[in-house]
N, C-alpha and C positions, 0 to 999 in steps of 0.2 A: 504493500500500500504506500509505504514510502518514498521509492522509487516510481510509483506511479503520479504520486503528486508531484514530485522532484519536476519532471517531462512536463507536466500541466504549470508548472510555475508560470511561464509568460503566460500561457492564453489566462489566465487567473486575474496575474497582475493586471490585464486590459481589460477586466470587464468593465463596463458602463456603470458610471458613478457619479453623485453627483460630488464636487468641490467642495472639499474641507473648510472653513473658515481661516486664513493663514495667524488670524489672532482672536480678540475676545471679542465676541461678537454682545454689543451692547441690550442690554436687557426691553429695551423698546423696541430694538430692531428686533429679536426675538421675540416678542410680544407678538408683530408685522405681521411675521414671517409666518406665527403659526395661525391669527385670522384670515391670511390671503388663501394659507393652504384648505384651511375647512371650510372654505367659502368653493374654492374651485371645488372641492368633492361635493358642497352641496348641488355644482353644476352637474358634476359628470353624474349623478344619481338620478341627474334628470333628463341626462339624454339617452332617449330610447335607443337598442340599436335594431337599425335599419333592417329591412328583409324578416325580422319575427311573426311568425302567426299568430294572430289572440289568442289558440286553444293551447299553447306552446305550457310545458309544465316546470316549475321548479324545483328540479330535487333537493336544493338546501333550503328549502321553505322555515323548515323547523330550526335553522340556523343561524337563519336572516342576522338576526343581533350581534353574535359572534362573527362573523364573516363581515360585516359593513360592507355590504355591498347588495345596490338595489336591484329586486328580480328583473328582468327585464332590458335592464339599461346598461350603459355603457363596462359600469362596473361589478358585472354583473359576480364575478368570481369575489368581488371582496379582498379582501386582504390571507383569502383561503391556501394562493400557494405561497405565501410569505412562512403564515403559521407551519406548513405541512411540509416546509425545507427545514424551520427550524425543529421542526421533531427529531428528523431523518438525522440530519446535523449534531442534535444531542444526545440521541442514543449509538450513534459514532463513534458520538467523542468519549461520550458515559461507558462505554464498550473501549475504551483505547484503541477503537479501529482506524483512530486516525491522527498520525505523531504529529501532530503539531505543537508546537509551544505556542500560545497565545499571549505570553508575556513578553515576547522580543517582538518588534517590529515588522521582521519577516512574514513570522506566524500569523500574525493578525492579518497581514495581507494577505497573504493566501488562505487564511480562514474566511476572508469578507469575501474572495475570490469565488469559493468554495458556496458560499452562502445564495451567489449570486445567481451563479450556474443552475444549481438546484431549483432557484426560485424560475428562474427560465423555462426549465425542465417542467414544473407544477404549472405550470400556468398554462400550458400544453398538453397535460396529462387530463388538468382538469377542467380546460376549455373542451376536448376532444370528445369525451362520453357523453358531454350535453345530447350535441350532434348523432355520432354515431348510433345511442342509444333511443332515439329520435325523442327525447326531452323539450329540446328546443326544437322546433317546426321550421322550416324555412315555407313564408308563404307564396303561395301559389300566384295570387296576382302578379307580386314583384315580379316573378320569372318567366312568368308569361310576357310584362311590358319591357322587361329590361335586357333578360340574358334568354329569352326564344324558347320558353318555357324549361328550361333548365332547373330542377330543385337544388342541384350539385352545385352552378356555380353560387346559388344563394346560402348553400349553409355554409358554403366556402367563405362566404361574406361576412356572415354573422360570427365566422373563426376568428376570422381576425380582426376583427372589432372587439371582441371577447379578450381577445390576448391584447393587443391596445391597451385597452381598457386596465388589464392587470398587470402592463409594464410600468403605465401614468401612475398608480397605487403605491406598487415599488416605488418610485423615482420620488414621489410626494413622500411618503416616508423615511427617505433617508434625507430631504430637503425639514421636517419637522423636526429629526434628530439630531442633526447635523447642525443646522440654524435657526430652530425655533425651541420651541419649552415642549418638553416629556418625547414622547414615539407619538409619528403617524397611526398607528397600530390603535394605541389608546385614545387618540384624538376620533377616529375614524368609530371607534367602538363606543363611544361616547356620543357620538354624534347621530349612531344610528340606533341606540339602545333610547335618546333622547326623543328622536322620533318616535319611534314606539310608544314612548310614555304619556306624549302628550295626543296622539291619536289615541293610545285608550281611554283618555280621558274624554276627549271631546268628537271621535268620531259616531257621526249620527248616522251611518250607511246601519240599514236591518240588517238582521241573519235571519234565521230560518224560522226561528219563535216572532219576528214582526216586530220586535224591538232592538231599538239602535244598539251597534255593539260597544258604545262608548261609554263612561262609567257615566255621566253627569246625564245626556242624551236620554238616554235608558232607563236613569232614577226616573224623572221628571215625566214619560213615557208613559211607566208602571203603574206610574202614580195619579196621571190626567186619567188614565184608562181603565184604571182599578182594577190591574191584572192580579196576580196571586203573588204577594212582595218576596214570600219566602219561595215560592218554587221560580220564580225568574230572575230575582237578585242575591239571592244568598251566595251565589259564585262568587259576585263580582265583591260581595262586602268581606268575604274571606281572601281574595285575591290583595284588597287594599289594605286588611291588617296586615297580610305576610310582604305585601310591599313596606311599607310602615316599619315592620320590627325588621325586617331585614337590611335597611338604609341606619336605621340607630345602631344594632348589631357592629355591622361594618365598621362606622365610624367610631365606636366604643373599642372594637377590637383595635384599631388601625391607631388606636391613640396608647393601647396597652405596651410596653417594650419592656425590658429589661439595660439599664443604664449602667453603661463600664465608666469606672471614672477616668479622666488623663488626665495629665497634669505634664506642661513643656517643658523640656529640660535644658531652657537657656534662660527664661524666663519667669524668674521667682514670681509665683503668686497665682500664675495664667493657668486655669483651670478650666475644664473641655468636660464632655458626655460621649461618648460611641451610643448609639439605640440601636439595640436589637429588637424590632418589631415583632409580636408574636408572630404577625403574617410577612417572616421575612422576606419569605422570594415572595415579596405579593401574590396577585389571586391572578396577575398573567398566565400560571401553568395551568390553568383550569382551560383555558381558549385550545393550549397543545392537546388537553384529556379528551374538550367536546369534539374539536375539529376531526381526531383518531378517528372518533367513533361518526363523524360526519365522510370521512372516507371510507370508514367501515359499512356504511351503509348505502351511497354510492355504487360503491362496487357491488353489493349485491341486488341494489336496482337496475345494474349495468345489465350484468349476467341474467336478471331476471326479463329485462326486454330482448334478451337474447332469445329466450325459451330454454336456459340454462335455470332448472331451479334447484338444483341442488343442495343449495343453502336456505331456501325461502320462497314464497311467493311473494310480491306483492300488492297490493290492491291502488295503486296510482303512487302514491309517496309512503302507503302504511303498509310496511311487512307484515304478510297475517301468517306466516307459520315459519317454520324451520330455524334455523339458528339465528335467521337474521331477526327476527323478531325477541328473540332473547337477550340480542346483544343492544338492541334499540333503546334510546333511553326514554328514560319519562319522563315525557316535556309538559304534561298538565294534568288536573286531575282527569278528565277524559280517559286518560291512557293507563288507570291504575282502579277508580271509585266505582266499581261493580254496585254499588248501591242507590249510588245516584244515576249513571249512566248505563247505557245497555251495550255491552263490552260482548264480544263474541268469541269469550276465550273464558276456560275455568278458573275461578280463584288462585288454584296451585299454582296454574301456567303466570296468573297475572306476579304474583307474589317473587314467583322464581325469576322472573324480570325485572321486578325491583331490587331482589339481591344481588342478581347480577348488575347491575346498574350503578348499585351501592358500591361495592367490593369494586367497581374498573373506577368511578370516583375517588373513595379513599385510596386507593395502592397506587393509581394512576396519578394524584393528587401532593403523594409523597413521594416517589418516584421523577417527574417531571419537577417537583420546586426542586431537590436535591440536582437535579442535572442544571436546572437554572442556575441556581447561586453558582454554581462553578461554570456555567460558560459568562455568568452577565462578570462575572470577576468578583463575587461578592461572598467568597467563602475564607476558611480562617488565613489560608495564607497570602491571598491577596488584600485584606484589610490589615493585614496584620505590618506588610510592607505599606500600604497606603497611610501608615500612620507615624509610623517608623521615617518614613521620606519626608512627612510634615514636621519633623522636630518633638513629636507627643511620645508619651510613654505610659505604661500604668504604676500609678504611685505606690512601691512597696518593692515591686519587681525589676529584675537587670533587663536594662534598655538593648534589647535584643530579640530580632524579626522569628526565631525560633521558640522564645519563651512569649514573646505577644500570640504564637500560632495556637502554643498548646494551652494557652489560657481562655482564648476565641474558642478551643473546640468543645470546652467543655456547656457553651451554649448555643452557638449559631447552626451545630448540624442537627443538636435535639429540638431544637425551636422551629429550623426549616421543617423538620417534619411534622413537628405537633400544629403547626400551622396549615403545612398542605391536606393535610388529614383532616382536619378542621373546616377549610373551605370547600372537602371533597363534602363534606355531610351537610354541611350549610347549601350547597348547591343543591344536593337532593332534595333536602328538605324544600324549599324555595320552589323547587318543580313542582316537589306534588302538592302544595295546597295554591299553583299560579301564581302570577303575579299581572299586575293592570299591565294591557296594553301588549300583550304577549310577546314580551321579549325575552320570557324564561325569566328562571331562578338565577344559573349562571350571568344570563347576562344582565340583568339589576344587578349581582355581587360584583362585576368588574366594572362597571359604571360608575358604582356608587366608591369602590378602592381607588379608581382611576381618577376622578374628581379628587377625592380626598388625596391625592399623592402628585397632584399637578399642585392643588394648593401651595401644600407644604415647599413643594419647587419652585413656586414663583413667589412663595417666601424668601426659600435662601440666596434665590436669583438677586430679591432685593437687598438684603443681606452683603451679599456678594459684592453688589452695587457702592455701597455705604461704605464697606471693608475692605479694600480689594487683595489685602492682606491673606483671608478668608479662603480665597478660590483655589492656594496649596492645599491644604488643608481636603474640598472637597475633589480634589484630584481634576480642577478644572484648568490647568497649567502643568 
């Protein structure tokens, strides 16, 4: 493998990037930088692409939130093959299947080299299935007026507008990391978990019961019409506690840490904190768990429009039997409350589904934070040097990168995990009693961590600002 990379070194070092900042890029400009980018995605959300048929189907329907990206339109893939290289990429690296050093210069290039390729790769893999699987429709007018009735060159059309569509994603994302405050990724998932929220509030389109599917809409509705308040709103008032306790949760958790003290060793008096957040690798590795299982499911709607059902049937987007319906997760009550809904599966089957669902949660949960802290650079031997280079130490202890390491280990690997395990159950939980606006469980809990942790960054940003001192320290220099 490392010979193999060795030979790949140039084409690596030339992938398509956007331009580093050659210095500090000032806290306004970055402010700029990252309204102009969530302004342009609210464009690209909004352009259709061309050649689609109205009956055309979404396979990531149930994903919408985590993927940010709009059915239909330009972006339609989301930020899905970003996520689904960084999987590929951590369980690599988590596996030593891939000698890089990421600490030296090289390695980082050819690690972002590596990152980018991949991302290349997904965005092709998973433009292609729309298509082939005939998910996405090419319509028949178009190819009648344009290309001599041709369907071929029309989904050929709709290819590459797809992949388009998921290179401008990339590009925006490493222009939001790069030059603005937090990831694309988070901005993007924010933005589209936001929408969701406030169309469930206020969208007045019926469903199938004749009232609006929006929370306010629908109250108001129930209530002109004197329908039955418990049998048509009790979803939605259980939907807005678990919305509710799940945003205080969040921010309660996201404020909990355990506090190392420093103290400088040049500068009598000058006293510091390290926080280790319970949720240290934040709830980012929740996006790598669901996304898994958004490919896992995927593929076996691939195979199943094939007349491959091996794994499963489908029924349009909902596996109704064989393994893939096991591995599916629980995106609402719908999909689990045999008592309220009329579910066409036994309790055991239903139950056996949510333990499976549970179990790739939690293990998938601890598992992916522990590969994060170590690819994002946030485990004990890279803080331990990141503090070490600032001049800090822990007061008591010899100022040394080896005894800072094994004093870190004895809380940031137990913590990543108690943490990942933590938001793998908080996610479940979250799905199955819904949340407003169906954005999921997961995706309210990364919205509402991802908010809370942009704050806090365009805190230290200002911080920063006022102290320029400061930005050693946060390894911004």
């Amino acid at each position: 493998m490392g010979e193999l990379l060795d030979r790949m070194e140039p084409l690596l070092a030339k992938m398509p990037s956007v331009k580093a900042p050659e210095g500090h890029v000032h806290f306004k400009n970055k402010l700029l930088w990252t309204v102009a980018i969530l302004l342009l995605y609210f464009v690209l959300t909004n352009i259709p692409v061309f050649g689609l048929a109205p009956d055309s189907m979404d396979i990531f329907q149930f994903y919408r939130a985590l993927l940010a990206g709009e059915s239909g339109s330009i972006v339609h893939l989301g930020i899905g093959p970003i996520v689904t290289a960084s999987i590929i990429l951590q369980l690599l690296k988590g596996a030593d299947l891939i000698p890089l050093d990421t600490s030296d210069a090289r390695g980082q290039v050819m690690y972002m080299g590596l990152q980018k390729m991949l991302i290349f790769l997904m965005i092709i893999l998973n433009a292609a299935p729309n298509l082939v699987g005939g998910f996405l429709q090419p319509d028949p007018i178009v190819a009648a007026t344009l290309f001599g009735g041709s369907l071929f060159a029309v989904s050929f059309l709709i290819f590459i507008q797809i992949c388009i569509g998921g290179v401008l994603i990339f590009l925006m994302d490493e222009v939001v990391t790069k030059w603005g405050i937090g990831s694309g990724v988070g901005l993007f998932i924010v933005a589209s978990v936001s929408q969701g929220i406030v169309n469930g509030f206020l969208n007045w389109s019926p469903v199938t019961d004749q009232y609006p599917v929006g929370f306010f809409p629908r109250l108001f509705a129930i209530l002109f019409d004197g329908g039955n308040f418990l049998q048509y709103f009790t979803p939605n008032i259980i939907a807005l506690i678990t919305t509710v306790v799940i945003f205080f949760v969040i921010v309660y958790v996201e404020s909990t840490r355990i506090e190392i003290p420093l103290a400088h060793a040049n500068v009598r008096g000058s006293r510091a904190r390290f926080p280790v957040k319970l949720i240290y690798a934040s709830v980012l590795p929740m996006i790598l768990v669901r996304v898994l299982q958004a490919n896992i499911q995927m593929f076996g709607m691939f195979l199943s429009s094939m007349g491959i059902t091996i794994f499963g049937r489908f029924d349009g987007l909902q596996p109704i039997d064989g393994i893939m319906y096991y591995l599916a997760p629980i995106n609402s009550p719908e999909d689990w409350n045999w008592f309220m809904y009329d579910i066409a599966h036994a309790p055991w089957e239903i139950l056996l589904r949510l333990g499976i669902d549970t179990i790739f949660m939690v293990v998938g949960g601890a598992i992916f934070a522990l590969f994060w802290v170590k690819t994002a650079g946030l485990d004990s031997s890279h803080v331990a040097r990141q503090i070490q280079n600032s001049g800090m130490h822990i007061p008591g202890y010899r100022r040394s990168p080896a005894v800072l390491e094994r004093y870190l280990d004895r809380y940031i690997p137990r913590v990543t995990v108690i943490g990942g395990v933590f938001v793998g159950v908080l996610s479940v939980v979250a799905n199955l009693f819904g949340v407003i606006g169906a954005v999921g469980g997961t995706g309210l809990l990364l919205a509402v961590s991802i908010v809370y942790r942009l704050y806090e960054q365009i805190a230290s940003e200002q911080i920063m600002e006022m102290y320029p001192f400061m930005r050693t320290f946060f390894g911004k220099e």
